[in-house]
N, C-alpha and C positions, 0 to 999 in steps of 0.2 A: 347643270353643275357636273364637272367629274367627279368620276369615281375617287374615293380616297387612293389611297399609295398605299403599298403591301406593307411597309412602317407604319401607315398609322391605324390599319386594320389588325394589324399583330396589336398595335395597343389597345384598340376596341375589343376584340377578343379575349385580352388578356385579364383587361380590368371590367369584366362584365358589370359585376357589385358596383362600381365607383362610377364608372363615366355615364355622366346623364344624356340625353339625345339633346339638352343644349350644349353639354361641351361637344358633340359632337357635329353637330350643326356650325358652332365656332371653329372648330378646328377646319372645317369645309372651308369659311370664308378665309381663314386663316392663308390657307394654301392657293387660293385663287388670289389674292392680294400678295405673297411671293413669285406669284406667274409673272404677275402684269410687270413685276420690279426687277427679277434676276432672269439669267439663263436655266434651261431645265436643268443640268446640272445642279446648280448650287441649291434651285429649289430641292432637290431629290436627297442634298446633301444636308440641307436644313430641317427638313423632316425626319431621316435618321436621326440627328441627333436630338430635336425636340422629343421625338418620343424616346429615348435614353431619358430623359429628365422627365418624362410624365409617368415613365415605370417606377422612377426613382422617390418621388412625390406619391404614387400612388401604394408602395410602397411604408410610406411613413402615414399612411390615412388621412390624407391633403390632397385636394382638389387645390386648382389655380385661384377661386374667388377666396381662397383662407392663407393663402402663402402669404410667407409675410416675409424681408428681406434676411433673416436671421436662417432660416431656413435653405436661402438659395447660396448663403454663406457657407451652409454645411453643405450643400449639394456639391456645392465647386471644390470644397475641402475633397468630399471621398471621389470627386472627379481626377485630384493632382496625389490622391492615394495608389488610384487604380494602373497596373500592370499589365501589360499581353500575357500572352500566353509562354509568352518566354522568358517572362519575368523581368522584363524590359520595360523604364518608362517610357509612359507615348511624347510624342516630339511637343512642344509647346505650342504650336502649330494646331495640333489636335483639340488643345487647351482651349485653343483662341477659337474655333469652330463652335465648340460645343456649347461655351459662353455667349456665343454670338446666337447661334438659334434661339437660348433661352430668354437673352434679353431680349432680342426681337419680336419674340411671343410677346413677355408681356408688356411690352411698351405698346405693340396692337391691341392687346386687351384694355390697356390703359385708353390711348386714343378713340376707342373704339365705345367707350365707358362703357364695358363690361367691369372695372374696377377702378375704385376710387384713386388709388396712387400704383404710383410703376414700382412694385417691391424689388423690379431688378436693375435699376436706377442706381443703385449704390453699390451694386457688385461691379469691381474691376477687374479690365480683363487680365492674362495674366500676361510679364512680358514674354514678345517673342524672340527667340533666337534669331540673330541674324547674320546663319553660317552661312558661308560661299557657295555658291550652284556648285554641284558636281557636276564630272564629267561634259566641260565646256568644250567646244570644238576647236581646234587650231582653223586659220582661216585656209590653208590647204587643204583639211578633212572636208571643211563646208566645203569649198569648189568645189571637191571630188562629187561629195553626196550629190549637189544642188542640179551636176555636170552629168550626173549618171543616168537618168530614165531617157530613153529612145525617141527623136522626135519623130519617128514616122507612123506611129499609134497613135490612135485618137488616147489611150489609158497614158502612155507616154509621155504625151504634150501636157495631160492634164496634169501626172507626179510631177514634173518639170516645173509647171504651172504654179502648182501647192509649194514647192520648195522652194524657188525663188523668193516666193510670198514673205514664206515664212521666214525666209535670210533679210530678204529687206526690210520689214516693217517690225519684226519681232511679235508680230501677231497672234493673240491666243487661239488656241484650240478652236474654239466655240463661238471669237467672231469671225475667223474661216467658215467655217460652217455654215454662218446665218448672209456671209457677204450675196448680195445680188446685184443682178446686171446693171443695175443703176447705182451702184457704191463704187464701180469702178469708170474712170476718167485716161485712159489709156494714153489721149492726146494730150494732155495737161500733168500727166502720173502723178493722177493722188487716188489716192483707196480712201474710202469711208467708210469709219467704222460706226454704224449706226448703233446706239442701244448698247455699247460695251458695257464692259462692266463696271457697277454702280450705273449703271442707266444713263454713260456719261456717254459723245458723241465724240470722235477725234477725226482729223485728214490726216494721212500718212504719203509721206512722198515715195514712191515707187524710183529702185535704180534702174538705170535702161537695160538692165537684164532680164528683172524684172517685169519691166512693160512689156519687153519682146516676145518674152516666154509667155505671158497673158494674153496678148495678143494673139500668135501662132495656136495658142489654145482654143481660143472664140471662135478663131478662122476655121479652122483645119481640125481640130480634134473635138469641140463640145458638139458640132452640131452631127455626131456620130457617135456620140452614148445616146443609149435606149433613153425617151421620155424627155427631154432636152425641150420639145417645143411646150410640156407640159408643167414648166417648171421657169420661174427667172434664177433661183438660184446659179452661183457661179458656178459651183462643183459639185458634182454629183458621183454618187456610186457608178460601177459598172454595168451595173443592169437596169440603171434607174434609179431616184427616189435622191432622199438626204443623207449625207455621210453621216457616218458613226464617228465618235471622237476614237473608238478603237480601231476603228478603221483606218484614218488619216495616222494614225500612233504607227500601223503596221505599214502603211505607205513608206514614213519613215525610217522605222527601221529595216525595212527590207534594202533598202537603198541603200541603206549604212553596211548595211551587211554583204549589198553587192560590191560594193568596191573597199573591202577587207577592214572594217571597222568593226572590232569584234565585241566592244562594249555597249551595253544599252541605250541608243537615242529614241529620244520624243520629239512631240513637237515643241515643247517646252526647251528641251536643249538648246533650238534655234534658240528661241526667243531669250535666254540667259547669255549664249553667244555674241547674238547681233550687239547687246549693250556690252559685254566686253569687247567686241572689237572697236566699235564705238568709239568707247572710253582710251581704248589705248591708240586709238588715233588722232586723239585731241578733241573731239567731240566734248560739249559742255555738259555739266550730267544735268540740269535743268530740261536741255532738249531732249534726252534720254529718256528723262521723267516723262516729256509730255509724248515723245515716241511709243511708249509701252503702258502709258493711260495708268501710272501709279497715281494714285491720291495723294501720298505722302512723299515726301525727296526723301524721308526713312528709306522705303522698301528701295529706292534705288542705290543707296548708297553705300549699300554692301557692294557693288562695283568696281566698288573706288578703293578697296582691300587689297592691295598690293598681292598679284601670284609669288608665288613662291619660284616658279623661274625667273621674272621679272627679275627679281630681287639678286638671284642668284646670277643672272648677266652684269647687273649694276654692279656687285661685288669684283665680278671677274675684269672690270671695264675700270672700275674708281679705286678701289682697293689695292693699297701700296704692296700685298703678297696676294693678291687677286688671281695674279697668271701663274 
């Protein structure tokens, strides 16, 4: 069994009085059954916030086997009360996190019958905003960035490699990270994304830019980073081992930054990019959906929100005082 996570040893620490060595025991399995399900991310992110809500509860002198849903009704109340530090409210995004930890707790507690009924069964989440990506890439910025790392490094072929990736498939963070030598089909170009997320599996078709740059990667550049035969991983650090998602962030941005792009890209910028280039090239947004493994045509459909330059050409192009 692992060790707890520094969030849920702050909460054992905290609530010496309260938390018994069975809810601690539960909260163990707790976190080995979000292993098996999510990426370590979101695990890491689920347990911040669960333990927010068992301070909150321990707090009002409630343990989990005495909640009752009236309670988790006022939890989410002083949740959509709560401020930064700058007197700002948190995005609704934050909302939908924190709810999601707690319901997930106890609907395992439920399943798990450590409790007769799921008291978070009847809390709703709250809605999400669904503003526009910032800071999307014109598809010139993307060639520049994608077009910038050097191919006659092994580190070079590999940035090359990541960015293509990431322009083609729109692929998150974190299944870059986990892709290995058998997810990718070079001769066929499909990438597989095993285990994405929600534990769903998807094929991505690869552009022959794409492939090339993968390709010359495997050839010529992987098999001259450190630990390469100790590993099937695709991508690896420079000295060895598995990428950091800060790492792959700063890959990015450096790149951005080498060919005068002075605003902040991620890897996520790709992936908000690719679906609007996508979309404004006629691309169906259903293919969209299943390109970047949304669950819902919701999350994609903020896409389809007309830019504000778009608009502003239309005008200058249809528009009887347009020119």
């Amino acid at each position: 069994m692992k060790a707890l996570t520094p969030n849920m040893r702050t909460c054992e620490r905290n609530q010496q009085g309260s938390v018994s060595p069975r809810l601690l025991r539960i909260l163990k399995l707790f976190k080995d059954y979000l292993e098996v399900r999510f990426a370590e991310r979101t695990v890491v992110s689920y347990l911040a916030d669960l333990d927010m809500c068992l301070r909150w509860l321990s707090e009002k002198g409630l343990v989990p086997q005495d909640v009752r849903t009236t309670d988790l009704l006022a939890y989410q109340s002083d949740l959509f009360a709560s401020r930064k530090k700058d007197g700002m409210p948190y995005s609704s995004s934050v909302f939908v996190n924190r709810i999601s930890a707690m319901k997930c707790f106890f609907r395992f507690l439920y399943r798990r019958s450590y409790l007769l009924h799921d008291p978070a069964a009847a809390v709703d989440y709250p809605k999400l905003d669904m503003r526009l990506p910032r800071g999307i890439l014109t598809k010139a910025e993307a060639r520049k960035i994608v077009e910038a790392p050097p191919k006659k490094t092994p580190q070079g072929l590999r940035d090359r490699a990541i960015l293509e990736t990431f322009y083609a498939t729109g692929i998150r963070v974190t299944e870059l990270k986990n892709l290995t030598l058998s997810d990718i089909d070079t001769e066929e170009r499909i990438l597989r994304v095993i285990a994405g997320k929600g534990s769903k599996d998807r094929n991505l078709p690869l552009t022959y830019a794409a492939k090339d740059a993968i390709e010359r990667y495997l050839v010529s550049g992987r098999p001259k980073l450190r630990g390469a035969r100790r590993t099937n991983r695709v991508f690896m650090a420079p000295r060895g081992g598995r990428l950091h998602t800060a790492t792959v962030n700063d890959i990015v941005h450096a790149w951005a930054r080498a060919v005068k792009i002075k605003r902040k890209i991620t890897c996520h910028t790709f992936r908000h990019s690719v679906a609007t280039h996508l979309l404004q090239g006629g691309a169906d947004i259903r293919h969209i959906q299943t390109l970047l493994g949304h669950a819902s045509l919701q999350a994609t459909e903020r896409y389809t929100r007309v830019d504000v330059s778009d608009l502003k050409e239309v005008i200058r192009r249809a528009h009887p005082r347009g020119k």
